[in-house]
N, C-alpha and C positions, 0 to 999 in steps of 0.2 A: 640428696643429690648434690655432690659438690659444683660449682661453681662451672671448670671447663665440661665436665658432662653434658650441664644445664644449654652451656651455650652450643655443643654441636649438637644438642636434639634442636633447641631454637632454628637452625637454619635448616635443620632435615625438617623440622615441622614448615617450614615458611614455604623449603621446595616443593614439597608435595603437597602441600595444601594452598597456596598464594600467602600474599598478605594481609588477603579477607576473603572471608565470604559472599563478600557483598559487590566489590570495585575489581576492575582489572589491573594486574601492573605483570605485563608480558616482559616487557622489554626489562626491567628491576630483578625478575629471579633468572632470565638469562646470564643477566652482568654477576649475580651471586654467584651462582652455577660456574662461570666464569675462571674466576675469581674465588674462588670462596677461601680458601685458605690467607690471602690477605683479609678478605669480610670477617673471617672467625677470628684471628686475631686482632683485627681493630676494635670488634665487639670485647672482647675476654680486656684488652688492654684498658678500654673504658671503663666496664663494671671494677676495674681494682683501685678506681680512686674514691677517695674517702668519702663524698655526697651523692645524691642526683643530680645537684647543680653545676657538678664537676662533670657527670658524666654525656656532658654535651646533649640531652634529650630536646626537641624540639616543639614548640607548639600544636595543637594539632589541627587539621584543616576537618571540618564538616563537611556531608554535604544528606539532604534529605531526600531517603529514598522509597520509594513505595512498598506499602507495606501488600497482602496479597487478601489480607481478607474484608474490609471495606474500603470503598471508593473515598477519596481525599485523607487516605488515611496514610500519613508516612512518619519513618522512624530518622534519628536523628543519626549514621554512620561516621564512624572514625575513619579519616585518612591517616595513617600512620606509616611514616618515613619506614622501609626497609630495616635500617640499621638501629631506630628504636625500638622499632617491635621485635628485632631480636633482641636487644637488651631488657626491655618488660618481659616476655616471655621466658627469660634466663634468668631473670629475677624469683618469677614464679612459679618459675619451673623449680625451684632451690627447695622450695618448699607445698610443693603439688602431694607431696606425698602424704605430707601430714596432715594437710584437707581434709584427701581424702580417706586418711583413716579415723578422722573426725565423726565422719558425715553416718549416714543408717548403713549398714552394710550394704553389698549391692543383692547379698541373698535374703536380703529382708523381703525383696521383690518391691521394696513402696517407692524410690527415688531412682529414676531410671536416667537420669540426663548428668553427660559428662561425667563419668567415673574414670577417674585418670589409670591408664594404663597402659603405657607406651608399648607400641606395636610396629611392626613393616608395615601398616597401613593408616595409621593415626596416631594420636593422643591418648585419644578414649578408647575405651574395650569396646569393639565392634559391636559384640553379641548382646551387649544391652542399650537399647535405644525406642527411640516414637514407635517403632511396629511393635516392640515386647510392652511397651507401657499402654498401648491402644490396647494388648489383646488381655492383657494384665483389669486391664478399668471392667472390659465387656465380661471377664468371669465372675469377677468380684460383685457386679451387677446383678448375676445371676443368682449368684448365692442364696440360698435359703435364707439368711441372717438381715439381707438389705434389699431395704422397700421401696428408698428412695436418693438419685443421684444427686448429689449437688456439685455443679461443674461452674469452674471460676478461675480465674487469673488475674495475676497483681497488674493492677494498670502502671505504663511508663518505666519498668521494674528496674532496667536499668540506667534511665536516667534520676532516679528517686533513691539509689541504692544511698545512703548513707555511710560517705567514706571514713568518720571515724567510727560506727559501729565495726566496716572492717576490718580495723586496727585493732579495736575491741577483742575481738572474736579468735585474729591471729595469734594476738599476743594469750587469749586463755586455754589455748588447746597447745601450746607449746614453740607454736613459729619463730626463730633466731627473730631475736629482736631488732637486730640489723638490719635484717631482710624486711620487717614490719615496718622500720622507718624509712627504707626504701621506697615502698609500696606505696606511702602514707602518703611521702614528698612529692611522689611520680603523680600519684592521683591529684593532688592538690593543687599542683603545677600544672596538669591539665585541663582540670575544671578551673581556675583563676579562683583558687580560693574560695570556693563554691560552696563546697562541703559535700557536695551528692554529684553524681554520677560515673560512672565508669563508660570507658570507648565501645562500643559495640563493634560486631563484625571481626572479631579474635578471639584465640584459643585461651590465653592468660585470661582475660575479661570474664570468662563461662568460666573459671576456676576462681574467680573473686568472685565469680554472681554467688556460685553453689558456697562457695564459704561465709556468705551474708545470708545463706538461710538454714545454717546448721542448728542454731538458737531457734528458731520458729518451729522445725521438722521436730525437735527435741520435743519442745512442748506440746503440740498436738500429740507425739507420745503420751507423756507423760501426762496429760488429759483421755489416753485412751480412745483418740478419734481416731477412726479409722479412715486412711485416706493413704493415696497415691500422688506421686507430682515427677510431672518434665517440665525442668526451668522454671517457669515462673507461674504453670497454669497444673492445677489442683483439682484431686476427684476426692468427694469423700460421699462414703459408702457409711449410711443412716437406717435404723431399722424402722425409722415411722419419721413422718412428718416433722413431727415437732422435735426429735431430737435433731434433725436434718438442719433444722432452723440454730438451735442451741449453739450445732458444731459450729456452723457457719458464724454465726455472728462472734463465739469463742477465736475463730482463724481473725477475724474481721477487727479485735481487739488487739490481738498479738501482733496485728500486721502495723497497726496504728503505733505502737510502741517506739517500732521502726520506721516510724516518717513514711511507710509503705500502706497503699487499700487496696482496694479490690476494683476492677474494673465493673462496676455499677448495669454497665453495660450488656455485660456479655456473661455477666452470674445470671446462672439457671438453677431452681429445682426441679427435675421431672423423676415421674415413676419409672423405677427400672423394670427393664425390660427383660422379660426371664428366659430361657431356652424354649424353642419353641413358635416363640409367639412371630410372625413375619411382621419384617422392616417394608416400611411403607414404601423403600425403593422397590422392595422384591413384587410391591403386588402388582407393580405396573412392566417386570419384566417383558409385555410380550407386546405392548406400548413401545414404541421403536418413535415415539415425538421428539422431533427437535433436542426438548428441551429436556430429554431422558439422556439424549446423547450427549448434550451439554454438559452435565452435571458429573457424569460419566470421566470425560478428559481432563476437565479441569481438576479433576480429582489427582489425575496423571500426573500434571504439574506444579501439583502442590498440595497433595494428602488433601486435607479438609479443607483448604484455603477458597474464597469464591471470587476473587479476581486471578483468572489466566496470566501470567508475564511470558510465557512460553508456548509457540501455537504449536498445537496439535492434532494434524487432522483425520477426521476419524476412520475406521475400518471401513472399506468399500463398499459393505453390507448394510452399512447404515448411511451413503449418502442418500437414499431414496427418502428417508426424512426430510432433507436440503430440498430435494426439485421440486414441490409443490409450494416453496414457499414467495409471494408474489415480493421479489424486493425494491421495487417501485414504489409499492406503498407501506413494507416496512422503513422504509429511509425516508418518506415523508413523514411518518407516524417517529420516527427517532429526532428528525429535525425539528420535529416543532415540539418536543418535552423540551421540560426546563432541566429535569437531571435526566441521562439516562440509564438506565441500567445497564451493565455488563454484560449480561446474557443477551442482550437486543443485539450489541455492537459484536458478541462472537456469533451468532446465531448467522447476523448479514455475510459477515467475511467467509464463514465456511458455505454459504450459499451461494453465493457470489463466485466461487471455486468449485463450486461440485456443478454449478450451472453456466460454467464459464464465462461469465457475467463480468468480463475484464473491463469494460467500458464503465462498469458502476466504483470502482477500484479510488478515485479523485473524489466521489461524494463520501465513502465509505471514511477517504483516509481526512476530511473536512469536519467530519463526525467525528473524529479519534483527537485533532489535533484540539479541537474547542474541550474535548471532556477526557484529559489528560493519563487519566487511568487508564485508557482503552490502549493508549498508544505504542509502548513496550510489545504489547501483542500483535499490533497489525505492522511493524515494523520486523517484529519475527516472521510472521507469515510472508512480507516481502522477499525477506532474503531467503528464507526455507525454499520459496515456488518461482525464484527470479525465473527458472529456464521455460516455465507454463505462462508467465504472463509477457505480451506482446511488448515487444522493444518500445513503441511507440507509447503504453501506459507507462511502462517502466520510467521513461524519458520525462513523461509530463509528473508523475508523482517524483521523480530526482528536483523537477522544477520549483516545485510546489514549498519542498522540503528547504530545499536551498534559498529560499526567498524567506520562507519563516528565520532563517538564520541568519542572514542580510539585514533586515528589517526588527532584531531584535527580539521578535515576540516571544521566545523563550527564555531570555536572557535566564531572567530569574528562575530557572528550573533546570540546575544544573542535571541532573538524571536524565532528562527527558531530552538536554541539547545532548548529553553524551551516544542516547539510544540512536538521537539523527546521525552524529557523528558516525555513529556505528555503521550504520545504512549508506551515506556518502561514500562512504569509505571502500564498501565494496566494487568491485569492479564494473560491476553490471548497472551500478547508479551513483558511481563515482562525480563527482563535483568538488574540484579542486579547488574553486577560490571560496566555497563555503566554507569550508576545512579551514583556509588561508582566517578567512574573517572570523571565525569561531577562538580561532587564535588569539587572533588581536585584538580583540571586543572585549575579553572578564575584566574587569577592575578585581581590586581586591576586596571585594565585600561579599565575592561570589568565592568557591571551592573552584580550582583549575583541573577537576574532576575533564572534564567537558573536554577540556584544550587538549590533553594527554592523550585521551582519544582520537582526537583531530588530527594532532602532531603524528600518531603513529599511522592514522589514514594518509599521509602525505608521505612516507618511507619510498624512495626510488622512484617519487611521480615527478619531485621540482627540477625545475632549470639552475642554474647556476644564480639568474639574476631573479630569480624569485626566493631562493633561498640567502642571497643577501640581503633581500628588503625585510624578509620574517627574520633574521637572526640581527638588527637592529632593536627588535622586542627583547634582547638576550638579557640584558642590566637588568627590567622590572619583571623578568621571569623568577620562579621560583626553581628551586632543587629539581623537581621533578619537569620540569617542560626542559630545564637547562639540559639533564642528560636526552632529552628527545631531541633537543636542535645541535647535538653533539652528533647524535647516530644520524640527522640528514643532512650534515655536514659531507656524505658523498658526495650531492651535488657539486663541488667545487673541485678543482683541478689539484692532483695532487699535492703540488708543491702551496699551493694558496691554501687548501684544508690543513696543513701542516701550521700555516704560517699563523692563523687563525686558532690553532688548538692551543701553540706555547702561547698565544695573549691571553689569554680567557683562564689558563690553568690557575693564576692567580685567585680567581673568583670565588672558584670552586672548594674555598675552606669547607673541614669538617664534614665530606661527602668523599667518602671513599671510593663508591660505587663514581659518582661523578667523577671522581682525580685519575681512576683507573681507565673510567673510558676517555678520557682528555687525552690521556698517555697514549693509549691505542689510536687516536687520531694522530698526533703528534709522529706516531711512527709509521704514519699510513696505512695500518694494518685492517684489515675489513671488517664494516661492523653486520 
């Protein structure tokens, strides 16, 4: 793919998909969308200079977010500037293709994740993904030939990835070596010389993970193991125990090769399961407990995952489960563990709702704020059921919320101030000077994940003279808060928003997106 190709799919991939999977940035693909014919040229103008160094790439911002299948378990996400991740992405977009004619075919049936194939709807080919590799595992399980599964995944995969093995790799399957020292620089430049990891939460990122396991996938070939894989996590199909063991430990050398193991943890042997034989969820279908239905939803919101981030409440047929459950003495029995489980803390909130139990709403969300996993969830449930629950909980849980951000006690958990952010922000439990102080509280040792948030919760709510006290924070802002205190620049009188937009514009080097929207203030024109 040449070069201008690379870069209008880069922003068609950015529009329709964001800038991650993981973070919001609303306000970023509007201004592209915009604009995009200046964005695409400022992009295409950067990648034709002779380095990476040249092509203005930026540091990147972290921030730790939760991961969905154990408690304190979070992954380390890239924030990446708009205008860089289309240029990585148009970098490896140049050479996406030779990837993945690299890799097992995708009619091999054994590697099902990110198979590059540009579409009106993605990247990847739709029709091969996690439900054909799930349904792909359970036949092959069956099979006459295999006795026993062994199910595994590489621990930390892409923060372990080995960025000169990538270089490696590209440079032996034929990738413009241009584009390899591209790639090489961008990576190195972002790890500080690290030597391992790549950004998570991006489309390029999933096409350097799969081209750092085209060498591994090779050899379990050509070893003759039989096995499946999406991303980073591996089925391989054993006709007896002990060859089950052989394979395994075979992957478990290969992986070590590459500065890469296996998650210790979460590697399983069991016997497979043949046609026939009923799944132990099946035997209790007519079991309508709680904790049937629990298992159930959470499934909804994240395939096999056992932390919910997403509330979901269940089919009306099943809240007769909820009313017999006494949550007086389940929320004492939750307060006094030392950890709790998950399933305690969904179990109370959808009880607490099917039993209109509004008044227990401030002990429930006391239990969520102390055991931080829970919180993403019951903060969904807030905003899902704001018009069921009484103005007056509503009012005291805004309270509640706005004082933990006041008094800092999230500071350090940028995710989880963003989730409040998210909650204030809404109409119904709106609290403006929280938003205001969320603001102005990150130093820099924190991701302004949080503030973004915040700043866009405060759009059309400030006065004139509040938003000249927040746009005094404008100098030790970064790129990203700078275009959000640009768009609440409404607040101020035409002629003064004008006056305010030509001083600043100087600031705004190297940020397109930011120069464009300065301008649009400058001319008064609506953001």
């Amino acid at each position: 793919m040449n070069r201008n190709d690379a870069v209008e799919l880069a922003v068609e991939s950015i529009l329709r998909d964001g800038c991650s999977d993981i973070t919001s940035e609303s306000l970023e693909l509007g201004l592209i969308e915009q604009f995009r014919a200046d964005f695409e040229s400022d992009v295409k103008a950067k990648l034709k200079r002779g380095n990476v160094f040249e092509m203005e790439f930026r540091p990147l911002q972290y921030i730790l977010t939760p991961k969905n299948r154990y408690i304190f378990d979070y992954r380390k996400a890239a924030i990446i500037s708009p205008s860089c991740l289309a240029k990585f992405l148009a970098i490896v977009f140049q050479y996406a293709e030779v990837v993945e004619n690299a890799r097992i075919p995708s009619s091999e049936n054994i590697v099902y994740s990110c198979r590059f194939s540009p579409n009106p709807d993605g990247i990847f080919d739709k029709n091969i993904g996690y439900s054909n590799w799930r349904e792909n595992t359970r036949e092959r399980a069956e099979s006459e030939d295999c006795e026993f599964v062994v199910s595994c995944d590489i621990a930390a995969f892409y923060d372990r990835v080995n960025i000169h093995r990538i270089e490696s790799t590209l440079l032996s399957i034929g990738v413009d070596p241009a584009l390899v020292r591209y790639t090489n620089d961008l990576l190195l430049f972002w790890s500080r010389k690290d030597s391992y990891g790549i950004p998570v939460g991006n489309v390029a990122s999933r096409i350097l993970a799969e081209a750092a396991l085209i060498d591994i996938d090779q050899y379990l070939l050509a070893e003759e193991i039989k096995f499946t894989r999406y991303v980073d996590d591996y089925r391989i199909f054993a006709p007896s125990l002990l060859v089950a063991q052989e394979w395994m430990n075979k992957l478990t050398t290969r992986l070590f090769r590459d500065g890469l193991m296996l998650n210790t943890g979460k590697t399983q042997i069991s016997k497979a399961k043949k046609k026939g034989q009923e799944d132990e969820s099946e035997q209790h279908d007519e079991e309508q407990a709680a904790e049937t239905v629990l298992k159930v939803i959470t499934k909804l919101t994240g395939g096999y995952n056992r932390i919910a981030r997403k509330f979901v409440m269940p089919s009306e047929d099943k809240h007769e489960s909820f009313k017999g459950i006494d949550l007086d003495k389940e929320l004492t029995l939750l307060s006094k563990q030392t950890i709790v489980d998950f399933s305690g803390i969904q179990k109370v909130v959808i009880a607490a709702l099917v039993q209109k139990r509004f008044d227990l709403l401030m002990q429930i969300a006391t239990v969520c704020s102390r055991y931080l996993y829970g919180l993403d969830y019951f903060i969904d449930m807030l905003l899902k059921n704001s018009k069921f629950i009484p103005e007056a909980e509503r009012n005291r849980l805004a309270d509640m919320y706005a004082t933990l951000i006041d008094t800092g006690e999230l500071y350090s958990f940028e995710w989880h101030c963003a989730s409040v952010a998210r909650l204030l922000s809404s109409s119904v439990y709106f609290r403006k000077n929280a938003l205001i102080q969320l603001y102005k509280t990150p130093a820099k040792d924190v991701s302004t994940y949080a503030s973004m948030i915040a700043l866009e919760g405060l759009k059309g709510r400030l006065t004139r003279s509040e938003f000249l006290t927040i746009r005094e924070y404008f100098d030790r802002s970064d790129e990203w808060e700078r275009r959000r205190l640009l768009a609440l620049s409404d607040a101020l009188p035409d002629e003064e928003r004008k006056a305010w937009g030509k001083a600043v514009k100087s600031t705004l080097t190297n940020d397109v997106l930011g120069t464009k929207l300065c301008e649009q203030v400058i001319r008064g024109g609506a953001i």
